[in-house]
C-alpha positions in Angstrom: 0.0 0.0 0.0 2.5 2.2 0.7 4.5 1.8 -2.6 1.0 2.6 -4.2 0.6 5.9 -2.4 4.7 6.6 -3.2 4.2 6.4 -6.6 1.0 8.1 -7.1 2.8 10.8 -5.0 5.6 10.9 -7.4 3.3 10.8 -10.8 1.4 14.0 -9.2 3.9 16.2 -7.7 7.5 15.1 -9.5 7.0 14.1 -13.1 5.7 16.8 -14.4 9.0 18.4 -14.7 10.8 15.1 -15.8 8.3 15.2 -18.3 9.4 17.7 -20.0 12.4 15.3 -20.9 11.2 13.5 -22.2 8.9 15.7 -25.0 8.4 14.4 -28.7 9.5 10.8 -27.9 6.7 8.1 -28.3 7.9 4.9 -26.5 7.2 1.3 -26.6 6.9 -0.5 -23.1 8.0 -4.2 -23.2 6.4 -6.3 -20.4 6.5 -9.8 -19.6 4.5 -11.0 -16.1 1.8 -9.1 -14.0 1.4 -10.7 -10.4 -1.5 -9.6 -8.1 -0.5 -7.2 -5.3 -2.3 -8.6 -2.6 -0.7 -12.6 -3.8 2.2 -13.5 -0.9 2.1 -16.7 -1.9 4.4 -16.2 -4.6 7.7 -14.5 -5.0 7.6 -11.8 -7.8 10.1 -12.9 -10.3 12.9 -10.5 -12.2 10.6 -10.2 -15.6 7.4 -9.6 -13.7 5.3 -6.7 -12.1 2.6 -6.2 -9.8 -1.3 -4.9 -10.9 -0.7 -2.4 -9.1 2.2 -0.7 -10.6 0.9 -1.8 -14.5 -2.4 0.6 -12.9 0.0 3.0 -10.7 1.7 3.7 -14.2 -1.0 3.3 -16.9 -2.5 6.4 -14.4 0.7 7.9 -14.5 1.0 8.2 -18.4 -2.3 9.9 -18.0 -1.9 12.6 -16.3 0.8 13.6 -18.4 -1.6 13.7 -20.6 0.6 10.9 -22.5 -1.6 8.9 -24.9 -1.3 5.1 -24.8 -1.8 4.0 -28.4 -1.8 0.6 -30.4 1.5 -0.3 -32.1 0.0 0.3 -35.5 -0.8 3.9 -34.7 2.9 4.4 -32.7 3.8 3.4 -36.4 2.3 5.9 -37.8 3.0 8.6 -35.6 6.6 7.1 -36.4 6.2 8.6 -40.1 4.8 11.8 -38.9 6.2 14.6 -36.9 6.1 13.8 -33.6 3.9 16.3 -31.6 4.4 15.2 -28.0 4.9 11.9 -25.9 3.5 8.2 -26.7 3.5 5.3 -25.2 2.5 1.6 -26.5 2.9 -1.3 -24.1 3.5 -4.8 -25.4 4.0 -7.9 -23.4 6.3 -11.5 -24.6 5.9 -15.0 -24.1 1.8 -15.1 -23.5 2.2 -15.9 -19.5 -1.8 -16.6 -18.2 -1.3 -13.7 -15.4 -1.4 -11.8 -19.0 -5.3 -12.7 -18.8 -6.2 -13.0 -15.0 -3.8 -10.0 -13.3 -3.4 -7.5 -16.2 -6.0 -7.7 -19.0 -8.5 -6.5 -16.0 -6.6 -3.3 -15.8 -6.3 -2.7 -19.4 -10.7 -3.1 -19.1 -10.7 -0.9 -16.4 -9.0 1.7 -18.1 -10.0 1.2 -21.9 -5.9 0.8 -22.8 -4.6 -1.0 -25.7 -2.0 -3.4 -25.6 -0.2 -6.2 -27.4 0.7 -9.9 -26.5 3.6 -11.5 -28.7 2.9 -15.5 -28.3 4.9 -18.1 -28.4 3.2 -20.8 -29.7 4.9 -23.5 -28.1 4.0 -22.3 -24.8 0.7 -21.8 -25.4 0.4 -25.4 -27.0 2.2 -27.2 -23.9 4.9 -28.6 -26.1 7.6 -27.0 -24.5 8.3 -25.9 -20.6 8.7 -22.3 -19.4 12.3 -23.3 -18.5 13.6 -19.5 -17.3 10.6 -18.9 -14.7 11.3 -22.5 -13.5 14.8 -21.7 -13.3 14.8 -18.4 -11.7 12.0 -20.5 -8.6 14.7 -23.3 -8.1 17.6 -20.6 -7.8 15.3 -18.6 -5.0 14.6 -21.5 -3.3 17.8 -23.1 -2.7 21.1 -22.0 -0.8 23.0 -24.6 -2.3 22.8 -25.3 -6.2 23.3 -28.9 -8.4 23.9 -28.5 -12.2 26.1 -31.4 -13.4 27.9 -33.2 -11.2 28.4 -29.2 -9.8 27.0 -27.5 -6.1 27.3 -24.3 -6.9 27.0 -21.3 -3.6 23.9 -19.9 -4.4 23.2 -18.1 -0.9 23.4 -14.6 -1.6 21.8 -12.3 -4.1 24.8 -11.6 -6.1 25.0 -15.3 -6.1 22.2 -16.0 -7.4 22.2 -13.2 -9.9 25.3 -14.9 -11.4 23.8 -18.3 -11.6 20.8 -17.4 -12.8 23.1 -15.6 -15.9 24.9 -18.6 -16.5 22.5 -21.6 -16.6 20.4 -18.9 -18.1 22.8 -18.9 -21.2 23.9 -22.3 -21.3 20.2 -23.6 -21.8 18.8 -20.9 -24.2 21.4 -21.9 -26.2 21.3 -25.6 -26.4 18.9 -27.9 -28.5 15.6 -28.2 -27.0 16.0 -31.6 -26.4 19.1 -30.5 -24.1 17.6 -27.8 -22.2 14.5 -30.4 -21.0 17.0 -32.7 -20.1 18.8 -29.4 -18.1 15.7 -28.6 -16.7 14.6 -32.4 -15.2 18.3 -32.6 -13.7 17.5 -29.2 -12.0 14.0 -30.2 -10.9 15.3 -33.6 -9.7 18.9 -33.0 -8.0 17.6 -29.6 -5.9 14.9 -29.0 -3.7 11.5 -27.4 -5.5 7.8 -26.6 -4.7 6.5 -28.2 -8.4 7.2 -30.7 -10.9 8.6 -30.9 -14.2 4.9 -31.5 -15.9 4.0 -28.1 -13.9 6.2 -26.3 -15.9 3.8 -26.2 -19.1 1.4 -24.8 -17.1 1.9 -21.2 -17.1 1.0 -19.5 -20.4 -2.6 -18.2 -21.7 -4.7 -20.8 -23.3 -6.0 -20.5 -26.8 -9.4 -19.3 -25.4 -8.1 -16.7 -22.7 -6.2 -15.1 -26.3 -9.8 -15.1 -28.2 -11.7 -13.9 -25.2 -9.2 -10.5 -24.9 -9.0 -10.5 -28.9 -13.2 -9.7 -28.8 -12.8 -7.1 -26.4 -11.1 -5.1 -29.1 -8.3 -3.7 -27.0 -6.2 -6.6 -27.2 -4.0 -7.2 -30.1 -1.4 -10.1 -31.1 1.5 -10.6 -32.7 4.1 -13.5 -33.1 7.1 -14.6 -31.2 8.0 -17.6 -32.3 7.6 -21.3 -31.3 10.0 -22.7 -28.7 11.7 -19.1 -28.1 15.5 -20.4 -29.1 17.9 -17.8 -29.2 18.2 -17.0 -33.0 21.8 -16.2 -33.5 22.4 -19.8 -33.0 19.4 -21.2 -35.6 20.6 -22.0 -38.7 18.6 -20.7 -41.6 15.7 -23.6 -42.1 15.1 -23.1 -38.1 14.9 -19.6 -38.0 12.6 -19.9 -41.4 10.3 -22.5 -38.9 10.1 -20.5 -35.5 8.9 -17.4 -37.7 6.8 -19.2 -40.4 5.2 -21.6 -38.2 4.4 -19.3 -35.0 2.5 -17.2 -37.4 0.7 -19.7 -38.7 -0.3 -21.5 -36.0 -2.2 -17.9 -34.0 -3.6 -17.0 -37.4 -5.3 -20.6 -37.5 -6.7 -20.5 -33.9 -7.3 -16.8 -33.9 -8.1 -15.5 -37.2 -5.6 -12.7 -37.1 -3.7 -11.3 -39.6 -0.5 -11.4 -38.0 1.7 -8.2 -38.7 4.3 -7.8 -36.0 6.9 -10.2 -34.6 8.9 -10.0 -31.4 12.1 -11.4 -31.2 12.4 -14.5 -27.9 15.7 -12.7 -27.2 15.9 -9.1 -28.3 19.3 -8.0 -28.3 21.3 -7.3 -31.3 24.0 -10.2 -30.6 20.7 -12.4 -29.6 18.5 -12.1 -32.8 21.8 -12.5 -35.6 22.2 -11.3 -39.0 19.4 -13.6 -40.9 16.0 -12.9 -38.7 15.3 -9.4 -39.8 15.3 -10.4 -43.4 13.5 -13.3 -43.0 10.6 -11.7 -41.2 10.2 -9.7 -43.7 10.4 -12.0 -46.4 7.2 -13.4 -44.2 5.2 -10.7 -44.9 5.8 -8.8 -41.3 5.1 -5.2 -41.3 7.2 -4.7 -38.7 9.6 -6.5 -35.4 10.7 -5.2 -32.1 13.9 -5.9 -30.2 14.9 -5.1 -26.8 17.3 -2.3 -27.5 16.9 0.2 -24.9 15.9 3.5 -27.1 12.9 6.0 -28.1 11.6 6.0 -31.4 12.1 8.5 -34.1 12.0 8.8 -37.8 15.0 7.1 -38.6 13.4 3.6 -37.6 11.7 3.7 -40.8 15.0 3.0 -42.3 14.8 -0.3 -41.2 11.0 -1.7 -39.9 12.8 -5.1 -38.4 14.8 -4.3 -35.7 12.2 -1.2 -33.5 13.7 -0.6 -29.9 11.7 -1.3 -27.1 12.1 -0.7 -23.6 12.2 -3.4 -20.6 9.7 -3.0 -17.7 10.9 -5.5 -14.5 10.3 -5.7 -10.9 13.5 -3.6 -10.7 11.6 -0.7 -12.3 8.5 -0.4 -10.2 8.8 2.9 -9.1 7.0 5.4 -10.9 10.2 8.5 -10.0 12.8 5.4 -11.5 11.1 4.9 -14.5 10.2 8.4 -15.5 14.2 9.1 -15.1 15.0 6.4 -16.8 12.4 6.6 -19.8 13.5 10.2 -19.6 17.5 9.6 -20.3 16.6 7.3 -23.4 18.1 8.6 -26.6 17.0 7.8 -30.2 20.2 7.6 -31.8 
């Protein structure tokens, strides 16, 4: 409650004159989790957020008189001069708290936003191996990866474990990373099971229920969210092709915008952005940390976005950080 009051305190009194900072950028939010406030039960992970804050800022944004806008119309406003301020918010993966916790916010308030699925997730065929990861590291003091115990006591610790097994399983076969992921299940000490882990992402109906209320909007984000610098050609060709086709069957969408599983320059590689558009993509977002101007026209495949985690819930953080964003 108090963190509620802070930041409402903050948006009201403060950000008026860091808003004038941040004048004639338009922005695009990239989210992942939402968690209820008042839910103890669970720890809030690194990718996630509490209802609260997506609220606490979606009221923020508003009275800065900030408009929150669809991607297709940030587009536009991308080929236009830019006026004033935008925001459009966007989430990845397709996590089910994207339906319980946040879409009921995004009601409340009549805000647009957009959900870039992966499909494998969504279809249970594969697990969601980094939020099972990160539980397993917060649960345990001592950690066993391969014939390894690794100190995993303090946060630092566990930051640097987290970054490591992180990176040796998104880059691994999928076949490997399961196998990864039942070792890490099995050898250390955990409140769920292996099957659990398919468990956590939106269901085909959930997606069509939000679709109907017209403020929710999709786009792709491939099938088993591999890192794509390390696809060859054919499976890069197969985690863009495929994801598309599988929402546009169950949806009936005509997909136009694709997220990248892992956003970063290095991460995506030289063959993805050509590729999407050779699928008939109108447009694909990274993770690169910058505002938008006119020059992203210049090349539709790689638009910045910009990271929202439980290390920015803080209404005075983010409006200095959104604020120090450059567009170059």
């Amino acid at each position: 409650m108090a963190n509620v009051f802070f930041n409402t305190l903050v948006s009201v009194i403060l950000s008026p004159l860091l808003s004038l900072i941040i004048k004639n950028q338009g922005i695009i939010l990239c989210l992942h989790s939402v968690k209820k406030q008042t839910d103890t039960s669970r720890t809030l992970s690194r990718m996630a957020i509490t209802d609260s804050f997506l609220e606490c800022m979606i009221l923020h944004f508003k009275r800065q008189n900030i408009p929150i806008i669809t991607l297709e119309d940030a587009l536009k406003k991308i080929g236009q001069p830019i006026t004033g301020p935008f925001v459009s918010i966007t989430f990845d993966d397709g996590y089910r708290d994207n339906y319980t916790d946040a879409y009921p916010v995004f009601l409340k308030h009549k805000v647009p936003f957009t959900i870039f699925l992966t499909t494998g997730l969504i279809d249970q065929t594969i697990p969601m191996w980094w939020d099972a990861l990160e539980k397993i590291i917060d649960d345990n003091n001592q950690l066993k990866f391969k014939n390894q115990t690794l100190n995993n006591l303090s946060s630092s610790e566990k930051n640097k474990n987290y970054s490591t097994l992180s990176n040796i399983m998104r880059s691994c076969s999928q076949p490997e990373m399961i196998e990864y992921l039942k070792n890490l299940i099995n050898e250390n000490e955990t409140s769920f099971t292996f099957q659990s882990t398919y468990g956590h992402a939106l269901t085909w109906d959930m997606i069509n229920t939000m679709h109907s209320s017209g403020l929710a909007h999709f786009g792709a984000h491939s099938v088993t969210h591999r890192l794509f610098s390390t696809l060859s050609k054919t499976e890069l060709y197969t985690e863009i092709a495929v994801s598309k086709q599988r929402i546009e069957a169950e949806t009936g969408i005509e997909l136009q915008y694709f997220a990248y599983p892992f956003g970063q320059p290095d991460e995506i590689g030289v063959d993805a952005p050509e590729l999407t558009e050779n699928l008939d993509f109108r447009a694909a977002f990274t993770t690169t940390r910058k505002a938008l101007n006119r020059h992203i026209l210049d090349n539709m495949y790689t638009i910045p976005r910009v990271m929202i985690g439980r290390g920015s819930q803080n209404i005075l953080k983010l409006q200095v950080n959104l604020s120090c964003l450059t567009t170059d």
